[in-house]
LUMKE-899055 format. One record per residue (C-alpha): residue number from 1; residue in one letter; x negated, y negated, z. Coordinates in Angstrom, 2 decimals. Example, Ala and Ser with C-alpha at 12.3 -4.5 7.8 and 13.67 -1.06 7.14 Angstrom:
residues 2
+-----+---+---------+---------+---------+
!   k ! r !      px !      py !      pz !
+-----+---+---------+---------+---------+
!   1 ! A !  -12.30 !    4.50 !    7.80 !
!   2 ! S !  -13.67 !    1.06 !    7.14 !
+-----+---+---------+---------+---------+
***
This chain:
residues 351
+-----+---+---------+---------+---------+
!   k ! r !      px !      py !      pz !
+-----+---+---------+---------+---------+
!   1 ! X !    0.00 !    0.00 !    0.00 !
!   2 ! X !   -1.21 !   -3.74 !   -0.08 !
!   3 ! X !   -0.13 !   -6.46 !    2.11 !
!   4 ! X !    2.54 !   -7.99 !    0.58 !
!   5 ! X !    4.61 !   -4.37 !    0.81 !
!   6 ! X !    8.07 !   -4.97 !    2.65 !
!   7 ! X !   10.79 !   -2.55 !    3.67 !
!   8 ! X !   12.57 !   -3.23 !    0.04 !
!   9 ! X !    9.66 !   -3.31 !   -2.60 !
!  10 ! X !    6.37 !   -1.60 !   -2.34 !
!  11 ! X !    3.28 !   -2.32 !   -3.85 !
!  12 ! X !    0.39 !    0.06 !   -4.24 !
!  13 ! X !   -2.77 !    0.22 !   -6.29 !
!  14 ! X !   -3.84 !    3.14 !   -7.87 !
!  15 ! X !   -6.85 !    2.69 !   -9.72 !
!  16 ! X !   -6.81 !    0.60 !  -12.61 !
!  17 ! X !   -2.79 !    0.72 !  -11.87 !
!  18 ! X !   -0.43 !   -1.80 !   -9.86 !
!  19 ! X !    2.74 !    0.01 !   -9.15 !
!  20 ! X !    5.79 !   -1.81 !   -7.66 !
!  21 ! X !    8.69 !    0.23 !   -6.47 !
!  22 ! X !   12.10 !   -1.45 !   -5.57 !
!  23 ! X !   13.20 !    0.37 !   -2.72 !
!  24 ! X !   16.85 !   -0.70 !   -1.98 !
!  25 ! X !   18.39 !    2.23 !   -3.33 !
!  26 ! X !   21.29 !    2.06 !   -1.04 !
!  27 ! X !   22.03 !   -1.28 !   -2.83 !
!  28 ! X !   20.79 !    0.36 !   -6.28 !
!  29 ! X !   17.49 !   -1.71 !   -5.80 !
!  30 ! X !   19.29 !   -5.14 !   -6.43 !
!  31 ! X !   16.95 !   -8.45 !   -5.79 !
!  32 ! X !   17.10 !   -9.88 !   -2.79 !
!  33 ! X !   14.62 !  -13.54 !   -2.27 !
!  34 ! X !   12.16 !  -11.43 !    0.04 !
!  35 ! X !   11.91 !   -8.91 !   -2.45 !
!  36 ! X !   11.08 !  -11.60 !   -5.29 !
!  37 ! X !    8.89 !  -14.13 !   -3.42 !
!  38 ! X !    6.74 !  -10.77 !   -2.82 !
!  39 ! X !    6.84 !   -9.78 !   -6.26 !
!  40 ! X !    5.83 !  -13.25 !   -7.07 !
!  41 ! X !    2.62 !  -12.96 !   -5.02 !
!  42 ! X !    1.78 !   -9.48 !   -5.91 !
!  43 ! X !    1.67 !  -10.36 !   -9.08 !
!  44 ! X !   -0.18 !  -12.94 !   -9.02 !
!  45 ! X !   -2.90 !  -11.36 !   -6.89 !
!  46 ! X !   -3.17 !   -8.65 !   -9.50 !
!  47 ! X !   -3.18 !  -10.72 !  -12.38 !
!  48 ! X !   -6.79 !  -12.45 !  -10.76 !
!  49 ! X !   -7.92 !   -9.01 !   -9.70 !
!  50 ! X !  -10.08 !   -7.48 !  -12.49 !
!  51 ! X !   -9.93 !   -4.01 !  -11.06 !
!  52 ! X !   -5.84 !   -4.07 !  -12.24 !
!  53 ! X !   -5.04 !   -3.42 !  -16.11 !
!  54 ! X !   -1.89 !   -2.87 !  -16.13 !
!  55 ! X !    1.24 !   -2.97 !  -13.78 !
!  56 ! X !    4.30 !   -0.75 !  -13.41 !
!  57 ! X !    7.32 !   -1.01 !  -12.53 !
!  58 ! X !   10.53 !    1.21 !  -10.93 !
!  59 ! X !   12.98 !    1.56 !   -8.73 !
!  60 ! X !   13.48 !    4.36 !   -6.16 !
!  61 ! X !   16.54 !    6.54 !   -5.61 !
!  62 ! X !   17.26 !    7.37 !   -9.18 !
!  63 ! X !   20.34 !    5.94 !   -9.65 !
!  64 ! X !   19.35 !    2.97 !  -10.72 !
!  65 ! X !   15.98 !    0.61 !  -11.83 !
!  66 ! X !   17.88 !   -2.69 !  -10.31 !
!  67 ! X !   20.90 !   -3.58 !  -10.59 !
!  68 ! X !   20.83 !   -7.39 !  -10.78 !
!  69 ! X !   20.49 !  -10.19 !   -8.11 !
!  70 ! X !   22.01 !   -9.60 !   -4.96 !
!  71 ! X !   25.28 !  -11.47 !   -5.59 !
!  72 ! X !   26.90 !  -10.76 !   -2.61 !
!  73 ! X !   23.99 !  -12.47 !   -0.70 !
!  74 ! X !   24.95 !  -15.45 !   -3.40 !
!  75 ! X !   28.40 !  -15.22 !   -2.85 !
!  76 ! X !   28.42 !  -15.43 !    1.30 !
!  77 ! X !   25.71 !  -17.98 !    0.96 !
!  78 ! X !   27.79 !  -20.25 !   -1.28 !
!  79 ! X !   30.90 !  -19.70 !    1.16 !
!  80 ! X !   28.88 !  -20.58 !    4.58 !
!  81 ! X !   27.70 !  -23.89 !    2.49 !
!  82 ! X !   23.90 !  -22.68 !    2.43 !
!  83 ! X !   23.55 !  -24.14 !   -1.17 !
!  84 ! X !   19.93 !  -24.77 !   -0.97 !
!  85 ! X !   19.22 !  -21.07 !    0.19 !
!  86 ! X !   21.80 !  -20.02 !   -3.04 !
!  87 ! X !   20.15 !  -21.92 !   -5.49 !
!  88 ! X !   16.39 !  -20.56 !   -3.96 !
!  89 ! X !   17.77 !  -16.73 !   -4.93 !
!  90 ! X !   18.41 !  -18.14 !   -8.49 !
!  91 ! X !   15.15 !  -20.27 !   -8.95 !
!  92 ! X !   13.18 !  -17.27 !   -7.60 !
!  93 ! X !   15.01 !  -14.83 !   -9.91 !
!  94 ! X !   14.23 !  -17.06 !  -13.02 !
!  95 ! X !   10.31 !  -18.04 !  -12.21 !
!  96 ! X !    9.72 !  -14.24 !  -11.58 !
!  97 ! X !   11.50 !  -12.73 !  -14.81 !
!  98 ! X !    9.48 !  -16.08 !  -16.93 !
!  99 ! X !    6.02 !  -15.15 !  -14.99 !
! 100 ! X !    6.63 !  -11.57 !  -16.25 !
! 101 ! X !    7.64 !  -12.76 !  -19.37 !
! 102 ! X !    4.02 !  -14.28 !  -19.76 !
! 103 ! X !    2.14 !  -11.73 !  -17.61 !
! 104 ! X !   -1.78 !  -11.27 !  -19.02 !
! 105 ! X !   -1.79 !   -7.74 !  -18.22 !
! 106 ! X !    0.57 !   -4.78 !  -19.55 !
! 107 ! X !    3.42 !   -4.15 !  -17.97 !
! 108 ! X !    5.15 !   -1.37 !  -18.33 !
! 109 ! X !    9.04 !   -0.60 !  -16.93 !
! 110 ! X !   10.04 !    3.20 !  -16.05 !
! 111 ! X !   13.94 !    2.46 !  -16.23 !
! 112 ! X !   15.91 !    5.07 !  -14.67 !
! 113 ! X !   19.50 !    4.83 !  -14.03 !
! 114 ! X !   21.09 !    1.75 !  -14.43 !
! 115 ! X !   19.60 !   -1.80 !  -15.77 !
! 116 ! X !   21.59 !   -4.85 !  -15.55 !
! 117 ! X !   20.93 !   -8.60 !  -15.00 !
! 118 ! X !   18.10 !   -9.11 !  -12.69 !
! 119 ! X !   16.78 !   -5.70 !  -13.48 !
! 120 ! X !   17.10 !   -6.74 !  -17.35 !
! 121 ! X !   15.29 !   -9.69 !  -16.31 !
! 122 ! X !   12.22 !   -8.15 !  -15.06 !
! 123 ! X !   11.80 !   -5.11 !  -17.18 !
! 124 ! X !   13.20 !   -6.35 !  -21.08 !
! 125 ! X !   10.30 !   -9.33 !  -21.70 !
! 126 ! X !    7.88 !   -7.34 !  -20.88 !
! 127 ! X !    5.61 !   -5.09 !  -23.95 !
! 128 ! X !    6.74 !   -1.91 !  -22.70 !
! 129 ! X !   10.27 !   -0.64 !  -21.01 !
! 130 ! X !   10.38 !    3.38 !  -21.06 !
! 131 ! X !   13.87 !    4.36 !  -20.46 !
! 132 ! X !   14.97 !    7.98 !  -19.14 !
! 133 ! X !   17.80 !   10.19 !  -20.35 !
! 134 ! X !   20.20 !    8.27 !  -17.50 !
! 135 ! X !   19.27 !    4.69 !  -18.93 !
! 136 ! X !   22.29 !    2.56 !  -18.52 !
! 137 ! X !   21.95 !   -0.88 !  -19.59 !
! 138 ! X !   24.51 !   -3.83 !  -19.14 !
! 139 ! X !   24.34 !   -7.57 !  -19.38 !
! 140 ! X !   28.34 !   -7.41 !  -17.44 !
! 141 ! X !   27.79 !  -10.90 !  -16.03 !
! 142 ! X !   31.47 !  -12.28 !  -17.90 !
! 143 ! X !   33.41 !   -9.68 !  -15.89 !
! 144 ! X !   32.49 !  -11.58 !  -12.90 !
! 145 ! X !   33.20 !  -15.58 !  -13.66 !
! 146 ! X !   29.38 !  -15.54 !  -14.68 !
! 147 ! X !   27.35 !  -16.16 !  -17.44 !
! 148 ! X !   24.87 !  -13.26 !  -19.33 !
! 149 ! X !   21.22 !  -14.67 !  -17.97 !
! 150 ! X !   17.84 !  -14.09 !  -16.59 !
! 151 ! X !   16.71 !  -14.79 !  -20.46 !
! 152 ! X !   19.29 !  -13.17 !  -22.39 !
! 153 ! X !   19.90 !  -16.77 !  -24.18 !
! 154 ! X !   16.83 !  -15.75 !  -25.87 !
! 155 ! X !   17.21 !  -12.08 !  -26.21 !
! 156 ! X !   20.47 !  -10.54 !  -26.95 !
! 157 ! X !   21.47 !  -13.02 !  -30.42 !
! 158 ! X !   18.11 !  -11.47 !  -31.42 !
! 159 ! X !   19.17 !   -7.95 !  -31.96 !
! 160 ! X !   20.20 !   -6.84 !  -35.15 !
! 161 ! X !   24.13 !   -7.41 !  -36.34 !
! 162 ! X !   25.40 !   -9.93 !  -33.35 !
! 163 ! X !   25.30 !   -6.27 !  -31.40 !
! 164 ! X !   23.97 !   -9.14 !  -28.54 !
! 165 ! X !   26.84 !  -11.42 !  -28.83 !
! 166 ! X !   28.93 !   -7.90 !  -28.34 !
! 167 ! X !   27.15 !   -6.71 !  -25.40 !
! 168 ! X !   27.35 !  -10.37 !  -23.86 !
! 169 ! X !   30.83 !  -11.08 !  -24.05 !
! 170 ! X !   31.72 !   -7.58 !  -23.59 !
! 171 ! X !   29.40 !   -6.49 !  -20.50 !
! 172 ! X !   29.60 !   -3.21 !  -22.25 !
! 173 ! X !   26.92 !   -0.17 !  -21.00 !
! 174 ! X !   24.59 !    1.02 !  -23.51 !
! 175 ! X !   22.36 !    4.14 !  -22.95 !
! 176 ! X !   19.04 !    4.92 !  -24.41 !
! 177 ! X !   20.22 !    5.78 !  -27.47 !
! 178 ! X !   21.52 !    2.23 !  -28.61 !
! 179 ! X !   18.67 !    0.92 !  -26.21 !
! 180 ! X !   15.90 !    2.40 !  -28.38 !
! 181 ! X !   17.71 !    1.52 !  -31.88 !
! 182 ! X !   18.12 !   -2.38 !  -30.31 !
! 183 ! X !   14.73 !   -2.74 !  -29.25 !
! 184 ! X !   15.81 !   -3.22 !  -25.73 !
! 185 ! X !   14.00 !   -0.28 !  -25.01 !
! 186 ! X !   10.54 !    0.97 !  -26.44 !
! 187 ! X !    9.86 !    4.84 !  -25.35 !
! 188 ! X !   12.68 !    7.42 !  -23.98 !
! 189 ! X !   11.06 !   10.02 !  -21.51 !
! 190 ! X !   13.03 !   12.25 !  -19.06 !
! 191 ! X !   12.80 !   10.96 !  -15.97 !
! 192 ! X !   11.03 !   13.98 !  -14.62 !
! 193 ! X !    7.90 !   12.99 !  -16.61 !
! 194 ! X !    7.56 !    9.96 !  -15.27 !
! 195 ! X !    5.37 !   11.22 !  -12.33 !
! 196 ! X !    2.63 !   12.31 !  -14.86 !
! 197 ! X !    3.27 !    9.68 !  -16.71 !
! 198 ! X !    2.10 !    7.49 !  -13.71 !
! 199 ! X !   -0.58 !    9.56 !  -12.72 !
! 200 ! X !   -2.15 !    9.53 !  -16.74 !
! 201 ! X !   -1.94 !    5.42 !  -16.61 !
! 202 ! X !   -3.65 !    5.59 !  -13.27 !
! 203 ! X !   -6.40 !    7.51 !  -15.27 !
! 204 ! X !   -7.23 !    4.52 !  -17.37 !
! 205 ! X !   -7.42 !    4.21 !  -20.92 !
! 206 ! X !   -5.25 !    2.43 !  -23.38 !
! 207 ! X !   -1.50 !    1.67 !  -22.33 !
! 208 ! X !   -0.20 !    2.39 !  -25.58 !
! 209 ! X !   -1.56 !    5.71 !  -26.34 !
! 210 ! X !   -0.59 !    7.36 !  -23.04 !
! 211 ! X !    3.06 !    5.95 !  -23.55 !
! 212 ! X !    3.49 !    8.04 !  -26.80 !
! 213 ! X !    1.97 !   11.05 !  -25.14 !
! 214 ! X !    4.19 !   11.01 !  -23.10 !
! 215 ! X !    7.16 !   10.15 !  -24.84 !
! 216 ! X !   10.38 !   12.75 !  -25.94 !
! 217 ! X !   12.11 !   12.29 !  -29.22 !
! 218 ! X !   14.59 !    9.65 !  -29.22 !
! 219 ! X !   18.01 !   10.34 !  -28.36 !
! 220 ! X !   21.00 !   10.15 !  -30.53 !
! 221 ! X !   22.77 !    6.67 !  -31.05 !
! 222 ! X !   25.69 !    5.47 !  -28.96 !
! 223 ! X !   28.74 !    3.52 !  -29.85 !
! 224 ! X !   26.80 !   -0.05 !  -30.64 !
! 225 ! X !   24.98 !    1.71 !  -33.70 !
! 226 ! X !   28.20 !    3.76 !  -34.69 !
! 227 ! X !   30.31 !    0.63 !  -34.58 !
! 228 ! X !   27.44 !   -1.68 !  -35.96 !
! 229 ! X !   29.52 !   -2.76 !  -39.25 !
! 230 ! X !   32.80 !   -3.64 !  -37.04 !
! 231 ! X !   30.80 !   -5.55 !  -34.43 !
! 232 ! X !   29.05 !   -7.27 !  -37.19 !
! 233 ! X !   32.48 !   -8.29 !  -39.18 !
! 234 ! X !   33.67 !   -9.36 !  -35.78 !
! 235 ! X !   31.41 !  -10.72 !  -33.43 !
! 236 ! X !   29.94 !  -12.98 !  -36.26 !
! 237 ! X !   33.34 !  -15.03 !  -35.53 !
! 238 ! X !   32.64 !  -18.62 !  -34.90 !
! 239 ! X !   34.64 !  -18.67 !  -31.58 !
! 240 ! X !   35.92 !  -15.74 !  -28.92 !
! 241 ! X !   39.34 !  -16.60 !  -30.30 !
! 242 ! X !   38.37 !  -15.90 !  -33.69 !
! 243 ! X !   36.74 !  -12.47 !  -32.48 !
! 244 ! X !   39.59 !  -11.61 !  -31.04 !
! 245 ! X !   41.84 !  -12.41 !  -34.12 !
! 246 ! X !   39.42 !   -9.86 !  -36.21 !
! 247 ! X !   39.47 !   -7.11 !  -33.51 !
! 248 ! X !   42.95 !   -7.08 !  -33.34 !
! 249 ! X !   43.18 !   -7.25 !  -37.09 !
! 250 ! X !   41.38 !   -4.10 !  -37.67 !
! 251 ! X !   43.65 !   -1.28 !  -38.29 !
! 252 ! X !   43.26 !    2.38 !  -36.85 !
! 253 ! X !   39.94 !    1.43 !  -34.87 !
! 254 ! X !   40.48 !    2.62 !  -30.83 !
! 255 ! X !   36.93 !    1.15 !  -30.68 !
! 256 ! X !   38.10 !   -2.10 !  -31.92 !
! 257 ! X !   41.45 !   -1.94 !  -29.22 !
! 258 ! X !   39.32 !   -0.87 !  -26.86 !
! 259 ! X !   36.80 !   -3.88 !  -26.87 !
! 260 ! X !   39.66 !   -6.42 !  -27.42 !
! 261 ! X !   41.54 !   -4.98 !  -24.33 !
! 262 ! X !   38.26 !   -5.75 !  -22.72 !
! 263 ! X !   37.17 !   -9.42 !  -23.83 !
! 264 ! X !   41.00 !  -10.08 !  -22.64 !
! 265 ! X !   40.06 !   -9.15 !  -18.95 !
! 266 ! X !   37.62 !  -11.36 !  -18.70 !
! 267 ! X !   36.60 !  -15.08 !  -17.45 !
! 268 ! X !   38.01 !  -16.97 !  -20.54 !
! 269 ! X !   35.77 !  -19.69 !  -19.13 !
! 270 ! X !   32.38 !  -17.25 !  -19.21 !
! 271 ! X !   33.26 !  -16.01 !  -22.32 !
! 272 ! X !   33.65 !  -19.39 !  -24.11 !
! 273 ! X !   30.21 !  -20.46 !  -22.21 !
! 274 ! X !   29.06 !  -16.78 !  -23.34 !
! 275 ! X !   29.26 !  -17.10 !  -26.78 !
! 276 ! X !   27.85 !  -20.42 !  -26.76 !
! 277 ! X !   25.06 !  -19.12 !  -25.37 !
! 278 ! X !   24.65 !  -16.36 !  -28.10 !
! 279 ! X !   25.26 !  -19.30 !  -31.15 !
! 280 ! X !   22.32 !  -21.80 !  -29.27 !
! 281 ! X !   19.84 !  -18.98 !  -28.23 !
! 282 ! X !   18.44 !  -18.51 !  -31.68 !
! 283 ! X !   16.64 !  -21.74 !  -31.94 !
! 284 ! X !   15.07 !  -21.35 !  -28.26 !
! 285 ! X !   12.26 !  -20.02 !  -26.60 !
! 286 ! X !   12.22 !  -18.28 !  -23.55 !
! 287 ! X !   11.48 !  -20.63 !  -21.33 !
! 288 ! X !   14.53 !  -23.28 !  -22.73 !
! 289 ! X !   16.70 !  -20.31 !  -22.62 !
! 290 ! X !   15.75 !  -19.72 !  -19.28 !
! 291 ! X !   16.18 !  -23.26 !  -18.21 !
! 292 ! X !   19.62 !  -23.83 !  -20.01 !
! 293 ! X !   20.17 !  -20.43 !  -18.04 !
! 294 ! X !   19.84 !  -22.35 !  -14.88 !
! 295 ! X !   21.51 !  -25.36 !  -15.78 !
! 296 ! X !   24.93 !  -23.31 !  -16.49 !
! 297 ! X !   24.35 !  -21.44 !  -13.25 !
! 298 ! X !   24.52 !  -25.03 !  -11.45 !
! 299 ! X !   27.75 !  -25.65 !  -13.30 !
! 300 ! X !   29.71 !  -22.36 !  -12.40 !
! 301 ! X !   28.28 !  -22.35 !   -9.02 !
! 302 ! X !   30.52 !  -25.26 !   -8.50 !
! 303 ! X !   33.74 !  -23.99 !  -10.19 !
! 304 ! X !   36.21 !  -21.29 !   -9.22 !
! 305 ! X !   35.74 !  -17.91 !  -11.18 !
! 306 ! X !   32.38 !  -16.96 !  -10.12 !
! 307 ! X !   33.67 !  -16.90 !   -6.67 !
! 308 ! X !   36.97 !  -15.36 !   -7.73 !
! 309 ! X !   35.50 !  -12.67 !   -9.63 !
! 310 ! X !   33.17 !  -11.33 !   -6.86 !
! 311 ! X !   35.96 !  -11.34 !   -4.24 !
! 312 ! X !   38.25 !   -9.04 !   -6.92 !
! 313 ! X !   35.13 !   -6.83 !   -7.86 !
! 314 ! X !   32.41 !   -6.92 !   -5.59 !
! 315 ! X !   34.37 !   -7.92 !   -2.25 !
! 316 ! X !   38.34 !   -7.11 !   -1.88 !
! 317 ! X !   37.62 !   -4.98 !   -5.09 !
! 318 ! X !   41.48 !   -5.21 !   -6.33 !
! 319 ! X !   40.12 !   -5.91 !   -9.38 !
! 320 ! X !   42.63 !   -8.46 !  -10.49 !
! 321 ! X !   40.47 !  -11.94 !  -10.50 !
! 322 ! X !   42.97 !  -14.78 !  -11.37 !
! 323 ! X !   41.07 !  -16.47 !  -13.19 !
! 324 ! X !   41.69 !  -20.38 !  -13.79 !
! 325 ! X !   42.56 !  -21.48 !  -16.62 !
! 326 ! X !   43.98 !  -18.14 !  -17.28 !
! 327 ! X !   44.00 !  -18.32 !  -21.09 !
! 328 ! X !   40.80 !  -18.98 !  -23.74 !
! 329 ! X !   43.30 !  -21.27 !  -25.54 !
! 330 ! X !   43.34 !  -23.26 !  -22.02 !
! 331 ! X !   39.58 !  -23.53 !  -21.72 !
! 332 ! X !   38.39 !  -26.92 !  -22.52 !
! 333 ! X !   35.46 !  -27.64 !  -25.70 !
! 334 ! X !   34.55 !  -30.41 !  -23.62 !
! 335 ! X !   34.02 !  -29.06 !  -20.96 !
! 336 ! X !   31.96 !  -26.40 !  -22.20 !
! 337 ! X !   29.86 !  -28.17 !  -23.83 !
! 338 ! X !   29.42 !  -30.41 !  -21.08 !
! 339 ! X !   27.94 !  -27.47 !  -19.05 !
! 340 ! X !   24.80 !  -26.84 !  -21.34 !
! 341 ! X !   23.59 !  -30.53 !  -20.84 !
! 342 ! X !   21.00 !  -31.45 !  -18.17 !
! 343 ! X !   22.09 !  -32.71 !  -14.83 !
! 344 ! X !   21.17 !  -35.75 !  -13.14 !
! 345 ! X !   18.68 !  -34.20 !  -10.56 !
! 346 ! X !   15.44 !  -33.03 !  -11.42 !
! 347 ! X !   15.35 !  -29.51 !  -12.86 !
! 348 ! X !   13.17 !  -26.57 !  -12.61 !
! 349 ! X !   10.55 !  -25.73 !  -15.60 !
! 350 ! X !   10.06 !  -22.62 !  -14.42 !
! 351 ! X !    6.32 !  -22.46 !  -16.22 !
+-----+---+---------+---------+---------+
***
C-alpha cells in the first residue's frame, strides 16, 4: 500500500505498476470527495515518480468498476444547504476525470460490471479501457433531472451514427459488445484474466503488447450496432421533439417503441439540455466540454428535477419523479440556452 490508501480506494505499487482499487463495493465503488482528493494525489505522486510506467485502474466486488459520483452524498448535501461542500464533490469529480484525461503515463481501466458517469469519467479518456464479459456501460444521467457529464460533451457526439446522442438522451446500457464496436471500449477479456493480466503489466514491458496477449475475441454486437440505421435516421433530428416524431413514425420497430416509451419518462428539461449538449460537443475540446459540463451542473443544481429525480429513484424509489414542466413542448429555448452561458462568478478551468 502507499500512504494515501483509505478505507474506500487503495493504492499499491507493484513494480513498474500503480494499481488503484475502488473499494466501496457495497455502494458499487461510487466516488465519494475522500476517495477523489486521494486519487488526485496518488496520481500525481506517480506521475513524478520514475519508477511508475503505467497505472491501473478497478474496482473491487465485481459488480461494478464505479458507478458514478455519490449522488446521494450530493443530494443530502444540497438539502442541509452545504452548497460549498456540493459543489467541492463536483469540482473534484471534473479536475480528476481532466487530470486523467491528460495523464503522461498509460493508464489502463479493467472495467468489470457496471460503468456509468463518474466511473465513465475516469476510465473512457484514458488510452486503454479493457472491459470484461459483464461490462455494462450507461451515461443514465437524464433519468435523474441531470445532465450526461464528466466529459461526455466531448465524447459521446463522437461515436459513429449519433449512437452518442442515443445513449445520452436515452441512458440506455450497452455491454461490451456495442462498447468495443463504439470505441468506448478498447480490449474485452473475461474478468477472470484480469489477475494475470495485472501480474504480466507488473512484469514490465510495453502496455500495448501485453493488452493483446491477453485479450479474448470480441463479443457479438448489442442492440446500438443492430439498430445503428434507425438511431441514425432518428437521433440525427434537430430537436428531442423531432426524435420523437421519427421514432414514433417508424412502423413495426419494438426497438423504436421501446426507446420512445423511454425518452418520454424522462426530465423533458435534461433532455432538451441533453441534446444540446450532443449538437455543441463537436466543436469542443475536452477541457470546454468539461467546463460547459460544470456550468450546467450550477444551473440544475438550482432547479427542481435533479432533486426530484433522486428522491423518486435513488431515495423514496417510487419511481414516479414529477417532473416540472412536465412536457418537452413546455420547456423553454430560452431558458436552455441560457444554461450553457457562463455565470457571473469566477469559474473553474479545471487544467
Amino acid at each position: 500500500m502507499t500512504g494515501h490508501s483509505t478505507d474506500e480506494v487503495v493504492f499499491e505499487a507493484r513494480g513498474p505498476l500503480g494499481l488503484v482499487t475502488l473499494d466501496r463495493p457495497k455502494a458499487l465503488n461510487a466516488l465519494t470527495l475522500g476517495m477523489i482528493r486521494a486519487m488526485q494525489a496518488q496520481l500525481r505522486d506517480w506521475a513524478a515518480d520514475e519508477r511508475v510506467t503505467r497505472v491501473v485502474l478497478r474496482g473491487s466486488g465485481g459488480r461494478a468498476f464505479c458507478a458514478g459520483g455519490d449522488v446521494r452524498r450530493i443530494y443530502e448535501a444540497a438539502r442541509a444547504g452545504e452548497m460549498e461542500a456540493m459543489f467541492a464533490i463536483w469540482r473534484g469529480e471534473y479536475e480528476l476525470v481532466a487530470a486523467l484525461a491528460r495523464y503522461p503515463k498509460p493508464v489502463v481501466a479493467l472495467i468489470d460490471g457496471i460503468v456509468m458517469g463518474g466511473g465513465v469519467g475516469i476510465s473512457v479518456h484514458g488510452p486503454y479501457r479493457v472491459a470484461s464479459d459483464a461490462y455494462a456501460f450507461a451515461m443514465p444521467e437524464v433519468g435523474i433531472g441531470f445532465i450526461p457529464d464528466v466529459g461526455t460533451t466531448y465524447l459521446l457526439p463522437r461515436l459513429a451514427g449519433h449512437s452518442g446522442t442515443y445513449l445520452a438522451l436515452t441512458g440506455s446500457k450497452i455491454g461490451p459488445g456495442d462498447a468495443l464496436a463504439l470505441g468506448l471500449a478498447t480490449h474485452a477479456a473475461p474478468a477472470a484474466a484480469f489477475p494475470a493480466l495485472l501480474d504480466a503489466l507488473a512484469a514490465g514491458g510495453p502496455v500495448e503488447p501485453i493488452l493483446a496477449a491477453h485479450a479474448a475475441p470480441p463479443p457479438p454486437p448489442g442492440p446500438v450496432v443492430r439498430e445503428a440505421a434507425l438511431i441514425e435516421a432518428c437521433f440525427s433530428a434537430g430537436s428531442v421533439e423531432a426524435v420523437l416524431a421519427r421514432l414514433d413514425a417508424t412502423e413495426g420497430s419494438d426497438f423504436a417503441a421501446e426507446t420512445a416509451r423511454i425518452l418520454r419518462s424522462r426530465s423533458p428539461t435534461s433532455l432538451c439540455l441533453a441534446h444540446e449538449q450532443m449538437r455543441r460537443g463537436p466543436g469542443l475540446t475536452l477541457l470546454d466540454a468539461i467546463r460547459t459540463e460544470y456550468r450546467l451542473v450550477t444551473h440544475v443544481m438550482r432547479g427542481h428535477d435533479f432533486f426530484e429525480g433522486v428522491r423518486a429513484v435513488l431515495v423514496d424509489k417510487d419511481n414516479r419523479p414529477a417532473w416540472q414542466p412536465a412536457t418537452l413542448d413546455a420547456v423553454d429555448p430560452a431558458a436552455i440556452r441560457a444554461a450553457f452561458e457562463p455565470r457571473d462568478a469566477p469559474e473553474p478551468s479545471f487544467t
